[in-house]
C-alpha positions, 0 to 999 in steps of 0.5 A: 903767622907766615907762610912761605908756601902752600906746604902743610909746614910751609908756616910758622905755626904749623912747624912749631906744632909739628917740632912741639908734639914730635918733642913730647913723644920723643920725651915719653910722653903716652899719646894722650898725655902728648895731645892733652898738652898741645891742646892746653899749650895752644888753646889761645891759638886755637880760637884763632881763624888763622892759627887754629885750622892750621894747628889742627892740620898740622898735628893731625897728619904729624900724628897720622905719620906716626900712627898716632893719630887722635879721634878728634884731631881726625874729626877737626881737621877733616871739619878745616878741609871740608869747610875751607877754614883758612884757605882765604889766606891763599887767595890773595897770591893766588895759591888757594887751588894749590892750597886745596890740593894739598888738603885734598891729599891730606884728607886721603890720608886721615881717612886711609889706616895709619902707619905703624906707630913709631916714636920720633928720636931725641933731637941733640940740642946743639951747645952755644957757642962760648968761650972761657979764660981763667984768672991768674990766681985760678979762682975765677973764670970768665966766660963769654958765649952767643945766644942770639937767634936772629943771624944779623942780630947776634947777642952775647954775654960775659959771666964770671963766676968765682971760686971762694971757700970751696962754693962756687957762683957768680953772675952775668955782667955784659950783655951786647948786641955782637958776635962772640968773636967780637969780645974780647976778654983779659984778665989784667990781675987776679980782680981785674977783667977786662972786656973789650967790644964793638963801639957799634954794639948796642949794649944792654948789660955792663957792671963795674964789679962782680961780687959773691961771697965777700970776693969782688972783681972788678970790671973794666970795659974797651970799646974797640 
């Protein structure tokens, strides 16, 4: 777990208990049913003595916000506070007084009424970014897009897919650790695909041939 602060999301676990829960209550999920999952989704987080404190402070003031607060996330995360579970965390970098404030006010808060209860917005799931070319004969497609999370390891991937006897499928064929606007795709006849990219990308996929339903293309490959 990281923490970059004393905040009570200024970590990992925390923020992702927070987004996690907020997710299912946007998703319609009734407030048992919302924390029952977290409880059984965290449960091996939860015998851990960093992890758990934070899980149950995280979901207990996510749930006092959204006037949703359960009994025993109250009672466990008030036990974290009194008991200073965690705070040791903080001792090193000599944070563990500011630390202890902002559980201070924390525990105002889970012992004053709760807001009005409210039901978080479906957050919009941005689109990868991709990019598309047909083949001449408009029966296949090939496409390339983004899907790598880390900002200075970005992976990308090609799939064709095809069009025979009014079905449609295909598959993935490369896979590389580079920018999508590193790949380069063209088509040099209606079976043919080539797939130019980085020579310094390391790569992890890269058929020779694409087949589905007894139509095969083939794959030719330019390191650039």
């Amino acid at each position: 777990m990281a923490a970059s602060g004393v905040g009570l999301f200024q970590d990992d676990v925390a923020a992702d208990v927070r987004s996690e829960y907020l997710d299912l209550l946007a998703s319609g999920a009734s407030d048992v049913d919302a924390f029952r999952t977290m409880v059984r989704e965290w449960k091996e987080s939860l015998a851990d003595s960093d992890d758990g404190p934070v899980f149950w402070l995280a979901l207990a003031a996510t749930q006092w916000e959204y006037g949703r607060l359960h009994p025993r996330a109250k009672v466990e995360a008030l036990k974290v506070i009194d008991q200073g579970k965690g705070i040791d965390r903080w001792d090193d970098a000599g944070l563990a007084k500011k630390r202890q404030a902002v559980l201070a006010q924390l525990k105002k808060k889970l012992l004053a009424p709760p807001p009005k209860k409210r039901t978080p917005r479906i957050r919009a799931v941005p689109e990868a970014p991709s990019t598309s070319l047909t083949a001449p004969d408009g029966k296949a497609e090939a496409t390339a897009w983004q899907f790598g999370t880390e900002p200075r390891r970005p992976q990308s991937q090609v799939y064709i897919t095809m069009k025979v006897k009014r079905t449609e499928g295909g598959g993935s064929v490369f896979v590389a650790s580079c920018a999508l606007a590193d790949i380069k795709l063209k088509w040099l006849d209606a079976d043919t695909l080539r797939i130019s990219h980085p020579k310094e990308a390391e790569v992890e996929q890269e058929d020779a041939t694409s087949f589905y339903n007894g139509r095969t293309i083939a794959v030719k490959y330019r390191r650039v």
